[in-house]
C-alpha positions in Angstrom: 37.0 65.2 70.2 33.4 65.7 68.3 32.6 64.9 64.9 29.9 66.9 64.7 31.4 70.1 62.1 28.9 73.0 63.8 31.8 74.8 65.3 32.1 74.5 69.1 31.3 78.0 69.4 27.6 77.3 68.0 26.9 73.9 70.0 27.9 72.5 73.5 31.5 71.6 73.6 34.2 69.5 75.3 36.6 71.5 77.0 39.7 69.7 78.5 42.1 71.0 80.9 45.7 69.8 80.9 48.1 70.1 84.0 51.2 68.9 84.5 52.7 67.7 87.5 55.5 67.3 89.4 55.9 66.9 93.1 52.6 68.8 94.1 51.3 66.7 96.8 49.9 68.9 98.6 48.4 70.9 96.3 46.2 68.5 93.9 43.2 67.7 95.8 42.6 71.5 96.4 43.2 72.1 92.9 40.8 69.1 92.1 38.0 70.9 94.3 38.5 74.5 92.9 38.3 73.0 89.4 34.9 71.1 90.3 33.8 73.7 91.5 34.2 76.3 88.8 33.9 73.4 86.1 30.4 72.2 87.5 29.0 75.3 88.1 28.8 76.4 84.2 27.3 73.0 83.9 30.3 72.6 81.0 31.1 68.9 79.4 34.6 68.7 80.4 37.5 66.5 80.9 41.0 67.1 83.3 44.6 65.3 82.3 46.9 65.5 84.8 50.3 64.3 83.4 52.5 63.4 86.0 55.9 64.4 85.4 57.3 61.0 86.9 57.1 62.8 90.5 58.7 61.0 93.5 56.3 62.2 96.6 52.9 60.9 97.1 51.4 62.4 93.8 51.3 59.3 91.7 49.0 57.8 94.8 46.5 61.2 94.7 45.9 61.0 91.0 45.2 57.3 91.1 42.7 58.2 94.3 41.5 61.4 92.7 40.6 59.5 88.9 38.9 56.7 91.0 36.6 59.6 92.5 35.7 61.5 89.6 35.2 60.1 86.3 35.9 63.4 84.6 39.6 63.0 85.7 42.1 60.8 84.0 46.0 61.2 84.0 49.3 59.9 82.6 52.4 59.0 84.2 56.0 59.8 82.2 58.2 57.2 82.3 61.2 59.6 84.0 61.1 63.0 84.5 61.1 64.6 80.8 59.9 68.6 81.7 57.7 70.9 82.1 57.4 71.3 78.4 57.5 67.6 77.6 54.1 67.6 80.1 52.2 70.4 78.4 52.8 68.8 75.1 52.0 65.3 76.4 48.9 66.2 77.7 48.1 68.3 74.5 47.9 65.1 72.6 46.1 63.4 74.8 43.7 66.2 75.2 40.0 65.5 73.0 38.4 68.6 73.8 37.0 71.3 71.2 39.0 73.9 73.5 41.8 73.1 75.7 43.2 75.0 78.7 46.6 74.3 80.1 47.6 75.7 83.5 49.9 74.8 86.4 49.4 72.7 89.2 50.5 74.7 92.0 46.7 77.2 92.4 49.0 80.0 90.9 46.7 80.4 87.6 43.5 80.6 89.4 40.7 77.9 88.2 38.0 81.0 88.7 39.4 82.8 85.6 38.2 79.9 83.1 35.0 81.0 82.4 36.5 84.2 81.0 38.7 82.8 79.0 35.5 80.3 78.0 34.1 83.5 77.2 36.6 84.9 75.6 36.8 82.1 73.4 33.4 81.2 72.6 32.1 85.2 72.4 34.6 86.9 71.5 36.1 84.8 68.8 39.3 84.2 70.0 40.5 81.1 68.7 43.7 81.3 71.7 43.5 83.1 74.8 46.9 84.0 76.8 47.6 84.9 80.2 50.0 87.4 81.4 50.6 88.0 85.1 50.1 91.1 86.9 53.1 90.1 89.5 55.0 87.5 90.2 53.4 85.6 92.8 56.3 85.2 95.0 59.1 85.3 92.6 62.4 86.6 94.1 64.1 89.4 92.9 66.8 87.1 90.7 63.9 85.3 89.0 62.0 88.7 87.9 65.3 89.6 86.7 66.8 87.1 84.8 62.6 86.9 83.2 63.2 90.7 82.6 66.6 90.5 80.6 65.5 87.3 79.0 62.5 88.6 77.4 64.3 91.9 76.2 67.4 89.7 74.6 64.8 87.3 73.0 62.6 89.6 71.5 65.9 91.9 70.3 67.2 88.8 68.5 64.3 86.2 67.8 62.1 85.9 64.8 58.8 86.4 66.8 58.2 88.6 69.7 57.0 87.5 73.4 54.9 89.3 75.9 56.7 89.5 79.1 55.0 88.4 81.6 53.2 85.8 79.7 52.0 82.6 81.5 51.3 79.0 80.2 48.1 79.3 81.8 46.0 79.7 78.8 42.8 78.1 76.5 43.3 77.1 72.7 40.8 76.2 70.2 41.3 72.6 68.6 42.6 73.8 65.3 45.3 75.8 67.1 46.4 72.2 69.5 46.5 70.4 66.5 48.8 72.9 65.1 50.6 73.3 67.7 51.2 69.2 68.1 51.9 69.8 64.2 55.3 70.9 65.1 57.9 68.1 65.4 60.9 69.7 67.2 62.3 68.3 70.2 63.1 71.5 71.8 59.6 72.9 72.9 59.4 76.1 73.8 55.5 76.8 73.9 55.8 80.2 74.9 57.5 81.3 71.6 55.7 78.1 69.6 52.3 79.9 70.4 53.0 83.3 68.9 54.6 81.7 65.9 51.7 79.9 64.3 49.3 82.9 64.4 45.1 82.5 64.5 43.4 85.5 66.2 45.0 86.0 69.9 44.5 88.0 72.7 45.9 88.6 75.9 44.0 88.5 79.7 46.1 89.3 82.8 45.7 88.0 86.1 46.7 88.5 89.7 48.9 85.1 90.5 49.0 84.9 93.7 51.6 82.5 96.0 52.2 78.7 95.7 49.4 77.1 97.7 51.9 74.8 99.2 55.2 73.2 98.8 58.1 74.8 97.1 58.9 75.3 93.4 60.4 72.4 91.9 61.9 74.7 88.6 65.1 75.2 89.2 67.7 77.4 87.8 69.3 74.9 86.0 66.0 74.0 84.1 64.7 78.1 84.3 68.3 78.6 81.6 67.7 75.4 79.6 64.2 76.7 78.4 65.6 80.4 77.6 68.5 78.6 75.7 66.0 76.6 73.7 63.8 79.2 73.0 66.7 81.5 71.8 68.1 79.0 69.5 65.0 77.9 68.4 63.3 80.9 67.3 66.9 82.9 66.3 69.9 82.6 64.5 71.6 85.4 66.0 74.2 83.3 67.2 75.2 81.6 64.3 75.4 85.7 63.0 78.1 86.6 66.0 81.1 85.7 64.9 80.9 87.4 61.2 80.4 90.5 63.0 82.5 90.2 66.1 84.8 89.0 63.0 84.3 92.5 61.2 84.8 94.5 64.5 87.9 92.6 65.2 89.4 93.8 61.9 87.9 97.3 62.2 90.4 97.7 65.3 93.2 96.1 63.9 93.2 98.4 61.0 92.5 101.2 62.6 95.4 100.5 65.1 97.8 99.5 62.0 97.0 103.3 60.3 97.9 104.9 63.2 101.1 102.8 64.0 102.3 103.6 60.7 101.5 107.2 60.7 103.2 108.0 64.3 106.3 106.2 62.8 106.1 108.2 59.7 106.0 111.5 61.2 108.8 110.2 64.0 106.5 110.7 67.1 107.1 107.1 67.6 110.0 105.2 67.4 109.6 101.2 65.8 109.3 98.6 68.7 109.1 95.2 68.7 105.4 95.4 69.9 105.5 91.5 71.7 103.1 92.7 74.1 100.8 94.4 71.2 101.3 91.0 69.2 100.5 88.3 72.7 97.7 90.7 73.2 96.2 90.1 69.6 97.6 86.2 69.8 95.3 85.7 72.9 92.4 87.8 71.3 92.2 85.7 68.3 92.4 82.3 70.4 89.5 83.5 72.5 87.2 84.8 69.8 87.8 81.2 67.8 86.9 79.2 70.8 83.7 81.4 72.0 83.0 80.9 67.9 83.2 77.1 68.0 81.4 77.2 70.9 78.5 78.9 69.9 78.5 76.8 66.8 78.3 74.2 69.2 75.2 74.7 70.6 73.9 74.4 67.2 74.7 71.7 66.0 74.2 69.6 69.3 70.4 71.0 69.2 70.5 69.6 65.4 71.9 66.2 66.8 69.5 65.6 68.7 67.0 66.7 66.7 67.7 64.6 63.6 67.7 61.5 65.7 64.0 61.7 65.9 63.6 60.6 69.6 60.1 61.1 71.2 59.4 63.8 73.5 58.2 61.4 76.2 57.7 57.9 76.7 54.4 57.1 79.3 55.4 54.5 81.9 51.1 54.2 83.5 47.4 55.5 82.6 45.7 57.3 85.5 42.1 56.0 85.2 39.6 55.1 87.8 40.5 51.1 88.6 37.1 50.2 87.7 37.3 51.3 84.1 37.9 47.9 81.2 40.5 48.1 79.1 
């Protein structure tokens, strides 16, 4: 990162581009050759961090290959696999650049777009610059879904409101990544983290179009872990639910007890002994306690982990060219 205070909009800057990576063999050296391409060609002073997710195909071999080609290339390797989000934020702080763009590996956030959001940075005065997607590049029809209903539920219940659509393809100005790494929580959720610390945004959609190669390593497992930490980052609805499930519940037992007592008043009704009414109410009660403890659960396992302090990430190697002194 310069010293030099004329802002990087006035002066030539550093721009680094982080991608993370996680089995995408086949897709990094034409990645590589797309970003050269597009990079050289504005004749920009620029810098790319792969961080390699602790992948277990041949990617670890690429980078090294790839770094010992181009000095402009450098990389880390996790020391397991920690997440798509651990990634981003690891190459975030490795990142020295007076604007930063992260994007995916896979050739689904196109590497022509950068010099509009360059542009829209340096020109424009956008200090971040967000991506939305136009379609879904090959998304089935349970992913666009389950996106759809998340993004309603979250921005129903959260603190801060998300674009659907939105893409972690996107460039930041250096006051906004230091911000960003400000944030010390364990749980990252980057698409909800971005909104929340403000500076002037924008939005630029895109066409993604399909993987290049290979098949998506995000599973479904991972797709509900993010949603779940964004939602109990960025809301306490939950900890909210049982009050007023606890408020309804009463509602309907009173109103039920009123007009018990006014069909036995008047006769129309003759006094039972209701066991099924009561073992109905009896197993209501159990349920509505357990989904309660549960929910409160989920909060205070995120705060267990989170008071322990652990790092994010720990990095097992340094991609560099072999050449390069310690």
């Amino acid at each position: 990162m310069s010293t030099d205070n004329t802002p990087a909009k006035d002066r030539d800057f550093l721009l680094s581009v982080v991608i993370p990576v996680y089995n995408e063999q086949e897709c990094l050296e034409p990645l590589v050759a797309e970003l050269k391409k597009t990079l050289d060609s504005q004749k920009w002073v620029y810098e790319i961090i792969f961080v390699d997710d602790h992948s277990t195909d041949l990617s670890p071999r690429i980078l090294q290959s790839l770094c010992d080609q181009w000095p402009q290339l450098r990389g880390l390797r996790l020391s397991r696999n920690f997440g798509h989000q651990a990634a981003l934020c690891a190459g975030l702080q490795e990142a020295r650049g007076d604007a930063v763009i992260t994007m995916d590996a896979d050739l689904q956030h196109p590497p022509s777009l950068i010099p509009e959001l360059v542009r829209l940075w340096r020109q424009e005065g956008f200090e971040i610059v967000n991506t939305i997607r136009a379609q879904s590049g090959g998304s089935g029809f349970l992913d666009r879904l389950g996106s759809h209903w998340f993004y309603r539920l979250f921005n129903r219940i959260a603190d801060i409101k998300l674009t659907p659509g939105s893409a972690d393809f996107r460039i930041m100005d250096r006051k906004c990544v230091d911000a960003l790494c400000s944030m010390g929580e364990h749980f990252k959720f980057l698409r909800g983290q971005i909104p929340y610390i403000g500076f002037k945004q924008t939005y630029l959609t895109f066409e993604c179009p399909p993987r290049f190669a290979g098949q998506r390593s995000y599973t479904l497992r991972q797709s509900i872990k993010l949603a779940s930490n964004g939602l109990l980052s960025f809301s306490t609805f939950g900890l909210k639910v049982p009050f007023l499930l606890g408020l309804f519940t009463m509602g309907i037992v009173g109103i039920y007890a009123a007009v018990s007592v006014v069909l036995i008043a008047s006769g129309k009704v003759h006094l039972m002994e209701g066991w099924l009414s009561l073992a109905a109410l009896i197993c209501l009660n159990i349920g509505l306690q357990l989904t309660f403890i549960g929910m409160m659960g989920l909060y205070i396992g995120k705060i267990f982990i989170e008071v322990k302090g652990r790092p994010l990430y720990f990095v097992e190697k340094v991609y560099r060219p072999k050449t390069t002194t310690e």
